[in-house]
C-alpha positions, -999 to 999 in steps of 0.1 A, spaced: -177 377 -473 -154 348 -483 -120 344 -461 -92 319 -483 -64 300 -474 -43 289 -511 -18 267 -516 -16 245 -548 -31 212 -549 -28 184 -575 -73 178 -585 -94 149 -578 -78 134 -614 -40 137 -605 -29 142 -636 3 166 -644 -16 187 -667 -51 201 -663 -69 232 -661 -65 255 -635 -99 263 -617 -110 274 -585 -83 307 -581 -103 335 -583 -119 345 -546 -146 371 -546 -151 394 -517 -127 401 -491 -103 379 -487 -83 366 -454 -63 339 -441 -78 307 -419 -54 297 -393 -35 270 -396 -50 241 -379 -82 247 -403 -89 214 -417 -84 210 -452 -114 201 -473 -99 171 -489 -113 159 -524 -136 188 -523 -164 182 -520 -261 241 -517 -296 237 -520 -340 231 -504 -346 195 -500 -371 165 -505 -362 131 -507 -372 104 -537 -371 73 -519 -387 56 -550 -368 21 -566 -344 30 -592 -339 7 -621 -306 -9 -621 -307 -24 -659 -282 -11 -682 -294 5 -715 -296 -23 -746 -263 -6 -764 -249 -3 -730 -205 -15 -729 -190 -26 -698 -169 2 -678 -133 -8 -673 -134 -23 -643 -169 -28 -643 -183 -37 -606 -161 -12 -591 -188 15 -575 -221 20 -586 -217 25 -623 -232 0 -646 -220 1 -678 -210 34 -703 -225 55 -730 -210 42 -764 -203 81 -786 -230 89 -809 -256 71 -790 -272 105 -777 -269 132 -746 -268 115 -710 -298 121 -686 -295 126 -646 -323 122 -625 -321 130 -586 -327 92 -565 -324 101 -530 -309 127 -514 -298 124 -474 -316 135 -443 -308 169 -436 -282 172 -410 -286 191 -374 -269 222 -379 -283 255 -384 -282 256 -426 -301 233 -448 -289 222 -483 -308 208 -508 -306 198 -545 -323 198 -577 -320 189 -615 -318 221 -633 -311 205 -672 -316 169 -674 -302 161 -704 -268 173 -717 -248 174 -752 -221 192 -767 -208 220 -742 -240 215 -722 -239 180 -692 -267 178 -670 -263 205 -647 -276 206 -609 -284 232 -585 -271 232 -552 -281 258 -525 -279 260 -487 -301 282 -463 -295 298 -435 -325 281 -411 -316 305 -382 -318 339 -370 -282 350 -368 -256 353 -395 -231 321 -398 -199 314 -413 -196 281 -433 -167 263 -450 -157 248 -473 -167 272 -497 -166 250 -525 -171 219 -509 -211 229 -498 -216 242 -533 -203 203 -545 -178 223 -567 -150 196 -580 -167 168 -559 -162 138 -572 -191 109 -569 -175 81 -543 -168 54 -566 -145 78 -587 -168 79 -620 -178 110 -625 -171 149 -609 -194 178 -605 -180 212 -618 -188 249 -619 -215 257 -645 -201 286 -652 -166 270 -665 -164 254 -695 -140 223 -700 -128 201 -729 -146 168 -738 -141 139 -759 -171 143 -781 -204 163 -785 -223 133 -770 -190 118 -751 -187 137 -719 -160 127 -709 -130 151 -695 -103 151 -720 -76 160 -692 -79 161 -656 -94 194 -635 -64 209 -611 -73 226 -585 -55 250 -553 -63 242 -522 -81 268 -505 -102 269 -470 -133 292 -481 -158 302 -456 -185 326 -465 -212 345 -443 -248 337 -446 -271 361 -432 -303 349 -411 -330 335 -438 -305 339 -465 -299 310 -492 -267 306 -518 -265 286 -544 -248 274 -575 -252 254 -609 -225 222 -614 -224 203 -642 -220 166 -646 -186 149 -664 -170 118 -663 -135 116 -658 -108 114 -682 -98 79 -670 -127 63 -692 -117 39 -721 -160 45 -728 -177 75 -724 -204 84 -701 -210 59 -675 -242 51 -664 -259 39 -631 -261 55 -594 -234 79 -581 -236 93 -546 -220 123 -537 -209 132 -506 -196 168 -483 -190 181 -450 -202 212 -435 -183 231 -411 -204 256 -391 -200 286 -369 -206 322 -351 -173 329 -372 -145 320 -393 -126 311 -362 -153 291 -347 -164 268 -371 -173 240 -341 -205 224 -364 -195 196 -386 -221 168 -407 -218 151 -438 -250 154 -460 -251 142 -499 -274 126 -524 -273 101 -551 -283 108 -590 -290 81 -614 -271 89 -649 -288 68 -686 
């Protein structure tokens, strides 16, 4: 059961046109009282860490990003040069609450209307039904990777890019702001596909280098107690 809370919200690009995502609730729908924190930028999932060295070189026809140095990107995709790959570096201990996410590459190399795509799930480790929130936020729906390169989208949703090998958003993602929570039963696991884009605020196209993602999880006996909160994220490698 998912409970929501709407009101609109500009998206992690704030740009005064975009498409409209995120609206449609399934299940039953509710309303979260008001002093239920707001996700913020938005920010599922069985989990092993790769604690192996990452190569930090930029490919030979690598360009620099606009304000290269700024995050963890080190340079960009020129168009035609091929479909980006992702590969999963590291992902976080798991945190001390009683679900587990986790992360995995589902498609590791993208083109056309198909980016690299993750899968994202989180399991209920306990023996009595929780309530968790932000709904989109432990999926990694519309999270955007900390130094602002690139954002992780619903699979299912399919958005405008710049070119068939150019990933990059042509216009920015708007979003409403909406508190989800959604019951997971004792043993159960959810989980979703999100794709990977860069942002529209490119000159290049797809950066490359290590992004880190990053999402809190608020956990409870109900959507009125949701007194569990930790941060857990990983970090993919985009070439």
């Amino acid at each position: 059961m998912t409970t929501t809370r709407r009101r609109l919200l500009a998206g992690a690009v704030l740009l005064t046109t975009g498409l409209l995502a995120g609206c449609v609730v399934r299940g039953d729908a509710g309303t979260r009282p008001t002093d239920t924190p707001s996700p913020g930028n938005g920010t599922p999932i069985a989990g092993s860490t790769d604690d192996s060295p990452m190569d930090d070189e930029p490919l030979p026809n690598d360009e620099p990003l606009p304000g290269a140095g700024d995050g963890d990107a080190s340079g960009t995709r020129p168009e035609g040069s091929g479909g980006p790959s992702v590969a999963l570096a590291r992902t976080d201990p798991l945190p001390d609450l009683p679900v587990e996410p986790a992360v995995s590459v589902l498609e590791p190399t993208g083109s056309g209307d198909s980016p690299p795509t993750l899968r994202v799930s989180l399991t209920n480790t306990s023996d009595a039904t929780v309530t968790v929130g932000e709904g989109r936020a432990v999926r990694f729906q519309y999270v955007t990777d900390e130094g602002g390169h690139v954002q992780l989208l619903p699979a299912e949703e399919t958005y405008a890019v710049a070119g068939e090998d150019c990933l990059r958003l042509v216009e920015g993602v708007a979003t409403t702001e909406e508190y989800r929570t959604e019951e997971i039963g004792p043993g159960e696991t959810v989980e979703a596909d999100v794709r990977l884009y860069a942002l529209p605020t490119y000159d290049g196209c797809v950066p490359v280098g290590e992004f880190r993602f990053e999402t809190t999880y608020a956990v409870g006996g109900s959507v009125d107690e949701l007194d569990r909160r930790a941060e857990w994220g990983f970090a993919v490698v985009l070439d």
